[in-house]
N, C-alpha and C positions, 0 to 999 in steps of 0.2 A: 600289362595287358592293354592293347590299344582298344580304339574303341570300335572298329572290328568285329573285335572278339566278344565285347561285351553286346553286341547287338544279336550276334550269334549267337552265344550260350543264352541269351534271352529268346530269341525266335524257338529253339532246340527244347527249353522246357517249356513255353506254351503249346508245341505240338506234341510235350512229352502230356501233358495234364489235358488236354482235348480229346487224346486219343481211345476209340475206344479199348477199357480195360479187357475184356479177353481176349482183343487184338494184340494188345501190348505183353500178356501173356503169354501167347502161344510165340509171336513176335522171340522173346526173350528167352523162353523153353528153344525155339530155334537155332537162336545164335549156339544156346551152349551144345546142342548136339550137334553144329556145326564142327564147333570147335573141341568135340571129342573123336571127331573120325577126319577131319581136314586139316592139313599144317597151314595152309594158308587157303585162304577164301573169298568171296566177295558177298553182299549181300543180293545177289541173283542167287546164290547157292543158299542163303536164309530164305527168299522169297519160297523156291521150289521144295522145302520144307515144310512150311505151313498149309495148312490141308483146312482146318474148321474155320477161322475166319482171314480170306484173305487180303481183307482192306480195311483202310479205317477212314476216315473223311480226308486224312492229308496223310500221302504215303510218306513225305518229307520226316513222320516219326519214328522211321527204322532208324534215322540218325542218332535219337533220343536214345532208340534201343541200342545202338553200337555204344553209343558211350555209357549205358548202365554197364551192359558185357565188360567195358575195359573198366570204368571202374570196379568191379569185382575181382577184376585180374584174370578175364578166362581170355581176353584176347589183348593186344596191340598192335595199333597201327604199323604199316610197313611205311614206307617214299615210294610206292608203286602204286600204279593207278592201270587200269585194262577197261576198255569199251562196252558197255553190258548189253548183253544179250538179252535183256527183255526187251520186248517191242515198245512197249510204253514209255520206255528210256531214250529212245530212239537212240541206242549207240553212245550215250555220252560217256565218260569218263568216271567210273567209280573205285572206289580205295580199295588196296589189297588188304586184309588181316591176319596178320598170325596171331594162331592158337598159343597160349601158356598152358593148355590143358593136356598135351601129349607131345 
């Protein structure tokens, strides 16, 4: 593990432990009904999911949420990456996921 990574997985759980918790929830509830009805996804397609709370102080914790989801085993990463369509994103570059759930 360089240290990179360890900088990473460190930024990744203090936006996991800041976040708020029925953010992180619904957040997480999301990912897996994503990953019951889509073989492959992005989290634009988790954002437009959540309906009760759609923000938490730093969005940068859907990351947090991606890796709870793959730790669990409902999704894994692809090598694909596509432009997100939220405005707030401004088009940048986010990871494709496939489902292990269907």
């Amino acid at each position: 593990m360089t240290q990179g990574d360890l900088f990473r997985d460190a930024a990744i759980n203090q936006v996991e432990e800041n976040a708020d918790l029925g953010w992180f929830n619904e957040a997480l509830l999301s990912v897996e009904v994503t990953a019951w009805v889509e073989k492959e996804f992005t989290t634009d397609e988790v954002w437009e999911r959540m309906t009760k709370t759609d923000h938490t102080h730093d969005n940068r914790a859907m990351g947090a949420i991606m890796r709870k989801a793959q730790s669990k085993g409902w999704i894994e990463p692809t090598d694909r990456v596509v432009k997100s369509n939220r405005a707030v994103c401004h088009s940048r570059p986010i990871r494709v996921w496939r489902s292990r759930l269907i």
